[in-house]
N, C-alpha and C positions, 0 to 999 in steps of 0.2 A: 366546722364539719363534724357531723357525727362519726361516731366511733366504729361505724359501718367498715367493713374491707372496702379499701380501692378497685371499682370494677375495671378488669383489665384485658385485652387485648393481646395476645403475642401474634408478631406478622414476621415472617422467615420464610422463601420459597424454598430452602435447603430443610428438607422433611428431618433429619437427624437431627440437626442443630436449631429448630425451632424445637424439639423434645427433648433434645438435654435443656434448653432454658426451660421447658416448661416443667420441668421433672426439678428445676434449680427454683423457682417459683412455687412450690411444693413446699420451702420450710419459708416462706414468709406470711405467717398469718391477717399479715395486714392488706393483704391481696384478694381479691378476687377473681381469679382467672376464669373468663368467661367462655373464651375459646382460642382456638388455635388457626390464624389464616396462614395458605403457603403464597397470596398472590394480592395487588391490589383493588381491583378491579371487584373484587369479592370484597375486602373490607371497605372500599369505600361505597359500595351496598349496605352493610352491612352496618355502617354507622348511621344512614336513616332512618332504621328500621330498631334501634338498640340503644338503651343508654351506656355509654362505655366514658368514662376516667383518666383512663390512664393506659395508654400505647407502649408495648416492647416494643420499635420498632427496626426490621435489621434494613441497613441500606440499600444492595444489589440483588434487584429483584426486576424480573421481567418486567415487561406491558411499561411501568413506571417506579423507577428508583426510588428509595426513600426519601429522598429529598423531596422530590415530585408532590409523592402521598403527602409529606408534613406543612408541604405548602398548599395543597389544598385542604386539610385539615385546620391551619391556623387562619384561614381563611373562610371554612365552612362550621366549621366548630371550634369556635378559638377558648371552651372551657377546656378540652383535651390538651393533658400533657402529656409530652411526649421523653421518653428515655431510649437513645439511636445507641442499639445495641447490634456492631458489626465486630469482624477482624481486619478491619483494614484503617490503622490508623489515619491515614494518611487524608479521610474523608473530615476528620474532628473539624478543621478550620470553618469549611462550608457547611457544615452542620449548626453552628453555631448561630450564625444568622437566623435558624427558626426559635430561638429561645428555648432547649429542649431543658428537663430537668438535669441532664446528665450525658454525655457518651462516652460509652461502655466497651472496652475491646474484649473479645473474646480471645482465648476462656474467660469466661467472667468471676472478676474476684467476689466473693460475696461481701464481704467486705464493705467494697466499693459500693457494690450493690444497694447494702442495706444503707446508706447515706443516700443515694439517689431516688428508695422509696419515702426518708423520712423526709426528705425537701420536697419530693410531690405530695406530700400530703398534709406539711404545710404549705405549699401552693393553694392547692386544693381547698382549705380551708379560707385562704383569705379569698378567694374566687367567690365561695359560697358567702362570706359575710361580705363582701362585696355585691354580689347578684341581691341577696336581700333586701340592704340597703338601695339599692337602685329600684326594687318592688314597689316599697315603703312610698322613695320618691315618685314613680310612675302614677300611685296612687292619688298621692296628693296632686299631682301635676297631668289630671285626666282636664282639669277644665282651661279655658282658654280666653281670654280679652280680645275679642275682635272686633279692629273697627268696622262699622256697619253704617248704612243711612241711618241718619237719627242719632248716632251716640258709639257708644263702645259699648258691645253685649258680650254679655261670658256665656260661651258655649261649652258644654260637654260633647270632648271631642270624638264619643261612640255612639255620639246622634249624629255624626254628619257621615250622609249618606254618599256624595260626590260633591267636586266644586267644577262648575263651567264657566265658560268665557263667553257670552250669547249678546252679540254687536259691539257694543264697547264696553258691556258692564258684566263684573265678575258675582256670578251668583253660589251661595251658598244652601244647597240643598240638603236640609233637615230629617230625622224621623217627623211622618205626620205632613207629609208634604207640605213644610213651610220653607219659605225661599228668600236667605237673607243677600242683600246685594252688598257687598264688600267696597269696602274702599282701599285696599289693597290691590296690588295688580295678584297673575298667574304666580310669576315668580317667588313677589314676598310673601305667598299665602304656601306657595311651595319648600319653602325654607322654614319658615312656622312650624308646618304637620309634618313636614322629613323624621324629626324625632319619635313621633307618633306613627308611623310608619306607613304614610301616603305614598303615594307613586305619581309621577308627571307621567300618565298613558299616553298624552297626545299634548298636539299646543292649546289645547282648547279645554284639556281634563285633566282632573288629579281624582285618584281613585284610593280608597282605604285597603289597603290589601287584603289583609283579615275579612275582608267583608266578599273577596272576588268568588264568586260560584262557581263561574267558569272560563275559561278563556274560545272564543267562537270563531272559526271558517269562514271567511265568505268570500264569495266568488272565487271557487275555487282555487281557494287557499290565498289571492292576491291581495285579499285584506284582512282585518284582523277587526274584534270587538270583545268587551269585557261583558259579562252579566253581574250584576249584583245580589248579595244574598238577602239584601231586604228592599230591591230595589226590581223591578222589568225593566226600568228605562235600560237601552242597548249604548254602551260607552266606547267611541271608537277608539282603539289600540294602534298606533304609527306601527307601521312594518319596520320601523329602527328599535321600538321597543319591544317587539316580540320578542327576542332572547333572554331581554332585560328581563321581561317581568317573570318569565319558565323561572331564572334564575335565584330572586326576589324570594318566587313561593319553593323553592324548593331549600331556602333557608326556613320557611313553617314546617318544613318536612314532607313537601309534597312532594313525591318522588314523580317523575316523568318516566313513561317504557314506551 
């Protein structure tokens, strides 16, 4: 990790006591306090739209509890760590279950404090030389062996544009409209590109996510189709994966309103 302050977060519906932590966050230079929420509903806005690090975060809090928030957070952003900074001991047990760096009873020792920012920021740091490494491999690991009529071809997996199922045979559709026929069925072609991060849209489709333009209406509203961004063909979307895929893209950070 660079030697950047940790961008940070304080979330407290109790307006006093989010400002004395934030006012206690004041002599730690190795911080970046970004801002101050009193509610979750606002930070978990507020984390699609922002790079953030590292969460104060206190437990009893309207709309959804701390626990709530860290469980959608390790779930929506699992690089954020979390430090559950409450007065109420008695929450430490179940807290524990999200992996936070630390929980912190109020008043807050600094003390205590300042151990729980030097362990998130060696967290921090191995995350980062972790994601790296995973870059590196991603890189290397763009291309693919697939068997086809004819042999085994290696495709680069940011030319394929969708895969179908059309009568019995599973086709692979290219940049340059070329159209390999797989000898793999839906499934094992769907296990292959999961990593690469395809989608089973239908029983008939896998779709590249990164590649979806838009998601489409039809007849009002009781069906569903994908658009591709380098593709017009129309890809039908099962009405069971409609939530899936909102969900999908809104880990690219596509926000839905």
């Amino acid at each position: 990790m660079s030697l950047e302050p940790i961008r940070t977060i304080v979330v407290d519906d109790e307006h006093a006591s989010g400002q004395a932590t934030m006012a206690i966050l004041k002599n730690f230079p190795q911080l970046d306090v970004i801002e101050y929420i009193d509610n979750s509903p606002e930070l978990i806005s507020r984390l699609s739209e922002i790079d953030v690090e590292l969460l104060i975060l206190d437990i009893e809090m309207p709309y959804n509890n701390g626990m709530n928030v860290a469980s959608f957070v390790k779930k929506k952003h699992p690089k954020i760590e979390i430090i559950f900074c409450t007065g109420h001991a008695y929450f430490a047990a179940d807290c524990y279950d999200f992996e936070p760096v630390d929980f912190i009873t109020k008043p807050i020792n600094t003390a205590r404090l300042q151990r729980a920012i030097e362990r998130a920021q060696k967290k921090l740091r191995n995350t980062i030389g972790e994601f790296n490494t995973q870059k590196k491999n991603d890189l290397n690991n763009k291309k693919i062996g697939i068997n086809v009529e004819g042999g085994y071809q290696i495709i680069d997996v940011d030319n394929i544009l969708y895969i179908e199922k059309r009568a019995r045979k599973i086709y692979i559709n290219t940049k340059g409209k070329n159209s390999l026929v797989s000898k793999y069925n839906l499934t094992q072609l769907e296990e292959i590109l999961a990593p690469h991060d395809f989608f089973r849209c239908h029983q008939s489709f896998i779709v590249p996510i990164k590649k979806i333009r838009y998601v489409k209406n039809n007849q009002f509203g009781k069906t569903y189709s994908i658009i591709l961004k380098e593709s017009y063909d129309e890809i039908p979307l099962s009405r069971s994966k409609h939530a899936e895929i909102k969900e999908k893209l809104e880990q690219y950070g596509i926000k839905f309103v």
